[in-house]
PADREN-393845 format. One line per field, with one value per residue (C-alpha): residue number from 1; y, z, x. Coordinates in nm, 3 decimals. Layout:
<atoms>
num = c(NUM;...)
c2 = c(Y;...)
c3 = c(Z;...)
c1 = c(X;...)
</atoms>
This chain:
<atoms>
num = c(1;2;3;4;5;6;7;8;9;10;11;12;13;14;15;16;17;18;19;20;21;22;23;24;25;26;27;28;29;30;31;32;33;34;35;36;37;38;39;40;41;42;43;44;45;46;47;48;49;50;51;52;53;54;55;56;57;58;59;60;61;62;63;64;65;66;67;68;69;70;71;72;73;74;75;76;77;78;79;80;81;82;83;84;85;86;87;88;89;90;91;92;93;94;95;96;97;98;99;100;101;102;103;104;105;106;107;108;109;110;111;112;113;114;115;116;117;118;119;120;121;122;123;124;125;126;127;128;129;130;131;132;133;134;135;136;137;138;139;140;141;142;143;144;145;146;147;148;149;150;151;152;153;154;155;156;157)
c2 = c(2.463;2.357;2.459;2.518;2.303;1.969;1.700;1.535;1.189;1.327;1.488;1.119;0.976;1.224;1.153;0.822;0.835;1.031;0.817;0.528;0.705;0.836;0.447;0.335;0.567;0.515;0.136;0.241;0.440;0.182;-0.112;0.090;0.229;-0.151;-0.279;-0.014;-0.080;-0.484;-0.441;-0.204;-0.474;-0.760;-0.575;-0.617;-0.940;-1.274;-1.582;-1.568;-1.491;-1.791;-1.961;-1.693;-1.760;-2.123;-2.065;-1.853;-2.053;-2.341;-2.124;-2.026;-2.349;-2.616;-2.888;-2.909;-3.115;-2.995;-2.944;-2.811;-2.502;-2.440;-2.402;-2.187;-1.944;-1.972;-2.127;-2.380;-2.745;-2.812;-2.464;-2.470;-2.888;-2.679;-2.408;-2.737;-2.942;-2.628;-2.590;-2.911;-2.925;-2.598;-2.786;-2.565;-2.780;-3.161;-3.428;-3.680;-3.953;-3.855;-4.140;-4.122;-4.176;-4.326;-4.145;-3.792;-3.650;-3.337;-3.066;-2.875;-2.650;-2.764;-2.606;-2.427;-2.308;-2.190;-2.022;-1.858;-1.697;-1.580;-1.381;-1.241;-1.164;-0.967;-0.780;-0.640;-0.565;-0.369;-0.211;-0.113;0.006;0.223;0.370;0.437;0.593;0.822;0.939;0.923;1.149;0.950;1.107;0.943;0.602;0.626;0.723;0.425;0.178;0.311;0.203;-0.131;-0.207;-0.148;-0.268;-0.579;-0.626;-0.533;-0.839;-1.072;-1.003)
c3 = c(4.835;4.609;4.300;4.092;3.763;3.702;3.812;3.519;3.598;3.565;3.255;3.112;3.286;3.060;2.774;2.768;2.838;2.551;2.331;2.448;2.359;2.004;1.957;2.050;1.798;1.550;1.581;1.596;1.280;1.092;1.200;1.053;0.739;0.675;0.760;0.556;0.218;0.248;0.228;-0.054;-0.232;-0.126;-0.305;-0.660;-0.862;-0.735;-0.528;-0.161;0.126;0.258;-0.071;-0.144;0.211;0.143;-0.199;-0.114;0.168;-0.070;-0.319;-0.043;0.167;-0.036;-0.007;0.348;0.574;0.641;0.981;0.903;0.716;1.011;1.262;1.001;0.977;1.326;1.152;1.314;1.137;1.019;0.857;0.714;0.598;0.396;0.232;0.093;-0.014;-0.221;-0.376;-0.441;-0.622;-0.795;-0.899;-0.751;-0.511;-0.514;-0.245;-0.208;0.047;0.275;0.223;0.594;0.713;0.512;0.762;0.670;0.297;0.162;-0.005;-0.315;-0.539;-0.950;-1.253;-1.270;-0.881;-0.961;-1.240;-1.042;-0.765;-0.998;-1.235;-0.901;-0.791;-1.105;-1.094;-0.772;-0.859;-1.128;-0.935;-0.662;-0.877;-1.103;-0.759;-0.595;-0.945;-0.960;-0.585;-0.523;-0.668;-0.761;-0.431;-0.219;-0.403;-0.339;0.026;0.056;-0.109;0.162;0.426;0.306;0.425;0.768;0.714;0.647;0.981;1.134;0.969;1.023;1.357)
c1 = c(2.205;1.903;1.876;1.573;1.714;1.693;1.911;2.141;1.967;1.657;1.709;1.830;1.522;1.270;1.510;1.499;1.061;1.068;1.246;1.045;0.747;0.874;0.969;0.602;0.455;0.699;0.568;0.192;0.247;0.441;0.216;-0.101;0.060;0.246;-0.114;-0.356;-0.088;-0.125;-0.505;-0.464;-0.267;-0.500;-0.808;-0.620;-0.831;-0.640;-0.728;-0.900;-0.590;-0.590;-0.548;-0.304;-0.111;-0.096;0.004;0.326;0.396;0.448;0.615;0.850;0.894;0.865;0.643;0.465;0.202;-0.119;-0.020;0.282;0.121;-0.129;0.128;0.327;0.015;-0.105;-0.416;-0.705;-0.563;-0.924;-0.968;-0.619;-0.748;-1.065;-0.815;-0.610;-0.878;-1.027;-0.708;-0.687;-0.993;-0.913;-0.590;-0.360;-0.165;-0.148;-0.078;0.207;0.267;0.555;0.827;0.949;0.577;0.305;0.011;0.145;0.157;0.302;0.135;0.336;0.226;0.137;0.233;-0.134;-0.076;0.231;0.114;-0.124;0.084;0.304;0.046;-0.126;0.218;0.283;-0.014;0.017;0.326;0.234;-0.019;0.265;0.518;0.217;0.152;0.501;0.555;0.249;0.271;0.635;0.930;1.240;1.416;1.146;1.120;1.511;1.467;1.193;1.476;1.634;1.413;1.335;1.691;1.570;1.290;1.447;1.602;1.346;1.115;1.409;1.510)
</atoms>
């Protein structure tokens, strides 16, 4: 006899749509708020982003070609070949043969580059943590400590 309620698989179907659909917005939301804060942070005083890309990338990395840092950054070789050379000028990264192959050389960071990253780090930092404490109560900046865990995976996965 048919009966006017839905069928147990069905149910799982919708359930499972729904979840889906609370999982795509849950990305949508995070990609625009993760997205909206970076450019907030970006508009504190501090180097170009490319130059600032390049310039963490080392910090990170280690010395690197050219080539090597386009590919890393899904960057054109010839623009990421301008965003050295202006560093280099500005004396923030310097260039060294690579030993293994003398048509290749290796781009690393100098004490003034260094320098650099890590005062524009700092005052974004400051920046951040002014704002997290101004618009944040201590059981949300917990909660967002939290997060970052996940977070975390999330980036590294």
């Amino acid at each position: 006899m048919p009966t006017d309620e839905p069928s147990t698989d069905s149910i799982a179907s919708r359930e499972a749509t729904d979840a889906g659909a609370a999982t795509a917005e849950l990305a949508h939301e995070l990609r625009e708020t993760v997205g909206r804060l970076v450019r907030r942070v970006r508009l504190e005083p501090g180097p170009p982003v490319p130059r600032m890309i390049v310039l963490g990338r080392l910090d990170r990395g280690g010395p690197a070609s050219t080539s090597d840092l386009a590919a890393a950054e899904r960057m054109r070789p010839q623009s990421m070949a301008q965003t050295v050379r202006d560093l280099e000028q500005a004396g923030l990264v310097s260039r060294r043969p690579d030993p293994d192959d003398g048509r290749r050389a290796f781009v690393e960071l100098t004490v003034e580059g260094r320098e650099l990253l890590r005062a524009t780090r700092a005052q974004r930092e400051t920046w951040l943590g002014e704002a997290l404490d101004r618009e944040l109560s201590a059981r949300e900046r917990r909660l967002l400590r939290e997060a970052l865990v996940l977070l975390g995976r999330v980036a590294d996965s």
